[in-house]
PyMOL commands that place a pseudoatom at each C-alpha (Angstrom):
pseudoatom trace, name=CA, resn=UNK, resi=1, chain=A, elem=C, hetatm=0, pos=[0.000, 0.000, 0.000]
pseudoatom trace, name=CA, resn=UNK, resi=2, chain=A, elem=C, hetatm=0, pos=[1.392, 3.171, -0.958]
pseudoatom trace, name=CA, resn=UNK, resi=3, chain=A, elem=C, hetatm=0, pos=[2.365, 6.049, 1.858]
pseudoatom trace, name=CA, resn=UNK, resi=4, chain=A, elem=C, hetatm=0, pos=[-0.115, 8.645, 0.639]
pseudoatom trace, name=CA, resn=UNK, resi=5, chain=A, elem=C, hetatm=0, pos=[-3.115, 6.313, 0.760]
pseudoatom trace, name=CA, resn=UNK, resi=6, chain=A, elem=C, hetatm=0, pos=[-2.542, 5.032, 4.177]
pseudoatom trace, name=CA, resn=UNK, resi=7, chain=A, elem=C, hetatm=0, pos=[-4.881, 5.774, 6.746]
pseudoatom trace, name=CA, resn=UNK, resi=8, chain=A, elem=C, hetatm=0, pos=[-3.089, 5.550, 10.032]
pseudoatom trace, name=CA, resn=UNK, resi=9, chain=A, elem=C, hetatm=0, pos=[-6.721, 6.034, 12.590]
pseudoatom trace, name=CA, resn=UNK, resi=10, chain=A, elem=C, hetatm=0, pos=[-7.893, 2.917, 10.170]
pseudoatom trace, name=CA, resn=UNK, resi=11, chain=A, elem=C, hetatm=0, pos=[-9.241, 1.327, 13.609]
pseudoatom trace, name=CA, resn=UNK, resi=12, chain=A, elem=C, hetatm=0, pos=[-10.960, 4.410, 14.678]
pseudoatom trace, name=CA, resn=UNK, resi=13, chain=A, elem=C, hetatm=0, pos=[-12.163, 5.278, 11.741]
pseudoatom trace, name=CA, resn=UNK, resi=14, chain=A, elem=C, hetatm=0, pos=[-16.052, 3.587, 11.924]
pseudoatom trace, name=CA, resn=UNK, resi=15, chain=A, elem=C, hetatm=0, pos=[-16.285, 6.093, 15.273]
pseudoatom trace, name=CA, resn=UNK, resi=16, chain=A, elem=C, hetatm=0, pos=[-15.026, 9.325, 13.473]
pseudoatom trace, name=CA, resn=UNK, resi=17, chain=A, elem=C, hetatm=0, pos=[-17.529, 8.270, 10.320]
pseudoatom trace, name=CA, resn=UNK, resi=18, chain=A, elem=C, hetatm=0, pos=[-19.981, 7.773, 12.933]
pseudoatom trace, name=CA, resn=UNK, resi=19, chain=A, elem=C, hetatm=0, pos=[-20.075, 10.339, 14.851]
pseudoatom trace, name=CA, resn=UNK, resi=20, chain=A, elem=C, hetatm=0, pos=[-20.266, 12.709, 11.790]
pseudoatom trace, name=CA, resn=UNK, resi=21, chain=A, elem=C, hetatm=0, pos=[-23.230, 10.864, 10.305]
pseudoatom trace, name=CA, resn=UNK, resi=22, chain=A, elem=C, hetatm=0, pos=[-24.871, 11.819, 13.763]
pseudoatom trace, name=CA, resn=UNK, resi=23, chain=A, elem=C, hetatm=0, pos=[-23.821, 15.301, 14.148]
pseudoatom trace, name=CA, resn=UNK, resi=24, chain=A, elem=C, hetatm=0, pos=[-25.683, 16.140, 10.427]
pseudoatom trace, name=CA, resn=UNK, resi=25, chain=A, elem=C, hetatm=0, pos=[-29.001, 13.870, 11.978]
pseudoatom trace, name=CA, resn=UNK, resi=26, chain=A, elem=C, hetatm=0, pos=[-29.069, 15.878, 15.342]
pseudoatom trace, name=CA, resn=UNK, resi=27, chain=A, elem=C, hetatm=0, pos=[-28.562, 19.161, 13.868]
pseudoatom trace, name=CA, resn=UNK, resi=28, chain=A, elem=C, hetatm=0, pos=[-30.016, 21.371, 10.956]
pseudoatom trace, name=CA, resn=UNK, resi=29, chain=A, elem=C, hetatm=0, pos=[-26.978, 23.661, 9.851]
pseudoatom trace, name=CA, resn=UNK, resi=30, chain=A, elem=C, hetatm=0, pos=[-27.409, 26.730, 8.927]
pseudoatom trace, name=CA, resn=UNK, resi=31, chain=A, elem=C, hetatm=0, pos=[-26.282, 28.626, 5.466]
pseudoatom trace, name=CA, resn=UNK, resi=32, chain=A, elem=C, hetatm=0, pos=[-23.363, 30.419, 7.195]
pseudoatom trace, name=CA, resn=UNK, resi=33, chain=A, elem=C, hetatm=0, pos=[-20.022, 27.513, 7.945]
pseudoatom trace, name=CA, resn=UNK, resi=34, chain=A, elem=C, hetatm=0, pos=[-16.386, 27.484, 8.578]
pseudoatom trace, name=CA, resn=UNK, resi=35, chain=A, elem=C, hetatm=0, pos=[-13.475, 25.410, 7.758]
pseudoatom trace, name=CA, resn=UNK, resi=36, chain=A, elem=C, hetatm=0, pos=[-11.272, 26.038, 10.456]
pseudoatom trace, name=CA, resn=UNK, resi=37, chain=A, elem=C, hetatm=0, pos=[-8.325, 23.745, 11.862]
pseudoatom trace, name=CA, resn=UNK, resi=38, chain=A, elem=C, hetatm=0, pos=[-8.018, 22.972, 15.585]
pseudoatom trace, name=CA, resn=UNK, resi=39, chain=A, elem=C, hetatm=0, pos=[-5.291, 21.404, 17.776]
pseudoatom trace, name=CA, resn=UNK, resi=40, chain=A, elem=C, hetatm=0, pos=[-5.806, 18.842, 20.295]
pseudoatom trace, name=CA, resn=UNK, resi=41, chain=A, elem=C, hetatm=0, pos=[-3.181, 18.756, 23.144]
pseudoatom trace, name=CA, resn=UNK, resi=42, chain=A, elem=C, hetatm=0, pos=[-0.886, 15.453, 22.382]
pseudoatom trace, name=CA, resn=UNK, resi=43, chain=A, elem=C, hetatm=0, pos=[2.398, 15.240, 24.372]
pseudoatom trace, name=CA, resn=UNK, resi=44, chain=A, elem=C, hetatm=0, pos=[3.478, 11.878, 23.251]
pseudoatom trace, name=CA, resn=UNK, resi=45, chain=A, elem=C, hetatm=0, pos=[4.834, 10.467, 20.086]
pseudoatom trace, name=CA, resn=UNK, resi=46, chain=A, elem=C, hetatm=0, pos=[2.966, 9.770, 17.061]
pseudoatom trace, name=CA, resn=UNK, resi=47, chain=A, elem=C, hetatm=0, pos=[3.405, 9.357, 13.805]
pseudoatom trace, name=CA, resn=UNK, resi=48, chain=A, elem=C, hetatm=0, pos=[0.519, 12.127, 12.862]
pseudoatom trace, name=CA, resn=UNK, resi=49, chain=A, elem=C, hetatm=0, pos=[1.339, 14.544, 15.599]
pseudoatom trace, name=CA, resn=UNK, resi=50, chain=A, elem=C, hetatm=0, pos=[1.866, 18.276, 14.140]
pseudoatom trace, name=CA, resn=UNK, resi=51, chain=A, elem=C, hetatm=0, pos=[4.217, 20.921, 15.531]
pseudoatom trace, name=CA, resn=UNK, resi=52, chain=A, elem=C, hetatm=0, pos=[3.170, 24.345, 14.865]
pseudoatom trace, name=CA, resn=UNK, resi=53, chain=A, elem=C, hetatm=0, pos=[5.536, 26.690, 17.014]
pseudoatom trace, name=CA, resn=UNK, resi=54, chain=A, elem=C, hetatm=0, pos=[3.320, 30.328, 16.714]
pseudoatom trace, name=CA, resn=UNK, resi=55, chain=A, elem=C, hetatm=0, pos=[0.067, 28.197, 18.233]
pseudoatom trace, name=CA, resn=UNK, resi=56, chain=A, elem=C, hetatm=0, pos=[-1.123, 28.582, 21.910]
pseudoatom trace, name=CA, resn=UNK, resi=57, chain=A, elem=C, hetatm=0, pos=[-0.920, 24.932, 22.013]
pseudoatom trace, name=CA, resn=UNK, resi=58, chain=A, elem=C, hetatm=0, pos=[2.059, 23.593, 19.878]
pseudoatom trace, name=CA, resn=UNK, resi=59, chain=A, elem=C, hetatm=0, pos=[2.165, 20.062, 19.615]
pseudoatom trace, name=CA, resn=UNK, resi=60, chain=A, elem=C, hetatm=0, pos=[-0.885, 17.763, 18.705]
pseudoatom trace, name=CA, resn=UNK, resi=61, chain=A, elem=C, hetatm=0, pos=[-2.899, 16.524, 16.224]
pseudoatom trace, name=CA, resn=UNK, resi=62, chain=A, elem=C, hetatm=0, pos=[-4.235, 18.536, 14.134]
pseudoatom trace, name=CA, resn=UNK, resi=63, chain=A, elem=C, hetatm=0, pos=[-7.997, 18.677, 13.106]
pseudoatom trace, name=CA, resn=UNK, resi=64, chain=A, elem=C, hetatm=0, pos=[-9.904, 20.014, 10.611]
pseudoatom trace, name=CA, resn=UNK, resi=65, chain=A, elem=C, hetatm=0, pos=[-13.844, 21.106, 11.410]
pseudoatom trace, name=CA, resn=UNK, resi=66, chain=A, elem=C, hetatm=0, pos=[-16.753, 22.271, 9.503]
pseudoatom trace, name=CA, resn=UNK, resi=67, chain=A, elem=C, hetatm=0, pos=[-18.651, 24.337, 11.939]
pseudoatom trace, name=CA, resn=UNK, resi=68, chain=A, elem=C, hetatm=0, pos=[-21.433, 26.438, 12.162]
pseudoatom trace, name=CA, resn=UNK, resi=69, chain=A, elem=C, hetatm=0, pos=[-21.812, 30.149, 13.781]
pseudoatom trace, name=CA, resn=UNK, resi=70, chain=A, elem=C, hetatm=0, pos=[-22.807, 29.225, 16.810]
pseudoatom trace, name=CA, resn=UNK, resi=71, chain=A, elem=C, hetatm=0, pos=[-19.442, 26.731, 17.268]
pseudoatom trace, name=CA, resn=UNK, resi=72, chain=A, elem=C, hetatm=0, pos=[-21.722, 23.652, 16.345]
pseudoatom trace, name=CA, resn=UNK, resi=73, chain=A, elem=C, hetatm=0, pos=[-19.241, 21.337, 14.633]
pseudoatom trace, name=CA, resn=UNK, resi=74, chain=A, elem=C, hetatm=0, pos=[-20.810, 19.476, 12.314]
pseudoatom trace, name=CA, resn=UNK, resi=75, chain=A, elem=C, hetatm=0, pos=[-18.140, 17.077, 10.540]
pseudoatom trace, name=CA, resn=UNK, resi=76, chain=A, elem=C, hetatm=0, pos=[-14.761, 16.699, 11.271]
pseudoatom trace, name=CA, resn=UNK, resi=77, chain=A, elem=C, hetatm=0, pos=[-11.694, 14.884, 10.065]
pseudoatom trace, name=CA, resn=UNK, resi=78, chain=A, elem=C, hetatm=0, pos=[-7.577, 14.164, 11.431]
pseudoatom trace, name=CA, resn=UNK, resi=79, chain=A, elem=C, hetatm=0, pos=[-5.366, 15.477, 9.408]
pseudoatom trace, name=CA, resn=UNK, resi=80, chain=A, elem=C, hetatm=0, pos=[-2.766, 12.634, 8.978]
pseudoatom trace, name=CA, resn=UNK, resi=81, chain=A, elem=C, hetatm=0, pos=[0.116, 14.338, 6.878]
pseudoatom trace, name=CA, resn=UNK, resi=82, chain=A, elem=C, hetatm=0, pos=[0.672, 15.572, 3.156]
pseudoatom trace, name=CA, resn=UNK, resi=83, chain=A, elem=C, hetatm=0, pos=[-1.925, 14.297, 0.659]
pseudoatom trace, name=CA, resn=UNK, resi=84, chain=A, elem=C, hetatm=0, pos=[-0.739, 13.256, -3.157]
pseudoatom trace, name=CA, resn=UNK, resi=85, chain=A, elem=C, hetatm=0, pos=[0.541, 15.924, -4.832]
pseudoatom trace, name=CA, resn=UNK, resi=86, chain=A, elem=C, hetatm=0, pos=[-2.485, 15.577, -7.690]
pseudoatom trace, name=CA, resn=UNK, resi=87, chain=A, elem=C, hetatm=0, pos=[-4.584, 16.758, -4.456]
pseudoatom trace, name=CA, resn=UNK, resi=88, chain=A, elem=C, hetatm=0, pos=[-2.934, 19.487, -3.518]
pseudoatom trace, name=CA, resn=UNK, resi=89, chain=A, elem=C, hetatm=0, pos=[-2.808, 21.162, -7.648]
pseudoatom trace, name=CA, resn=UNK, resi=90, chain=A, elem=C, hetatm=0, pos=[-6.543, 20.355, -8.274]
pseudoatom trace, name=CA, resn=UNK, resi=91, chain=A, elem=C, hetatm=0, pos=[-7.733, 22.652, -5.374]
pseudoatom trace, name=CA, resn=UNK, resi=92, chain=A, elem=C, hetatm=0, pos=[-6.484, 26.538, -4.911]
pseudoatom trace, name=CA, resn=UNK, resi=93, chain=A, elem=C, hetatm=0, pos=[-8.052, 27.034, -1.950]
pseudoatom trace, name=CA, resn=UNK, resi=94, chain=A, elem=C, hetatm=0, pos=[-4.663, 25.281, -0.026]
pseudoatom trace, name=CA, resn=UNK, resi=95, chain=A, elem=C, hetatm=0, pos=[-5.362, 22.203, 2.504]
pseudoatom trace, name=CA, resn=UNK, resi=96, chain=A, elem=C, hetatm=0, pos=[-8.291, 23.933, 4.289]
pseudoatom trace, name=CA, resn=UNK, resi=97, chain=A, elem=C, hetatm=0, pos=[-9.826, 23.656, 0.442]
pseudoatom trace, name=CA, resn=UNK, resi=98, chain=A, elem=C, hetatm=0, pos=[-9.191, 19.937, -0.161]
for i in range(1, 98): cmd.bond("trace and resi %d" % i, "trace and resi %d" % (i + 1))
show_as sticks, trace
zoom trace
């Protein structure tokens, strides 16, 4: 299996795909949503922990989260590393975009 297509939270996976299928069912969103990243707090090692020195909280993993304007987050996915590179020239909008 090639790097890029290997999904490291494989065994957690069916609970992140869950719990997104139930945040849409319990919630109607609303026209106005964000893509915004957040960082959970992860002082260990890991393969898909980020470092981002200018953050309040600098190492962890990284998250990306579709919200809504009242903080509602209503799908959400781990951001495990680079993507292919075909991902990354198809979409302008940067990784926040893909």
């Amino acid at each position: 299996m090639p790097a890029e297509n290997r999904d490291t939270l494989y065994k957690i996976r069916p609970l992140i795909n869950s719990m997104n299928n139930n945040y849409m069912k319990l919630y109607n969103v609303s026209r106005n949503v964000t893509i915004d990243e957040s960082m959970i707090l992860f002082k260990d090692r890991h393969s898909i922990k980020q470092y981002n020195p200018i953050k309040p909280i600098k190492r962890g993993y990284k998250v990306w989260v579709r919200a809504d304007m009242s903080g509602y987050i209503t799908k959400f996915d781990v951001y495990q590393g680079k993507g292919t590179t075909e991902q990354a020239e198809d979409n302008a909008g940067g990784m926040a975009g893909n």
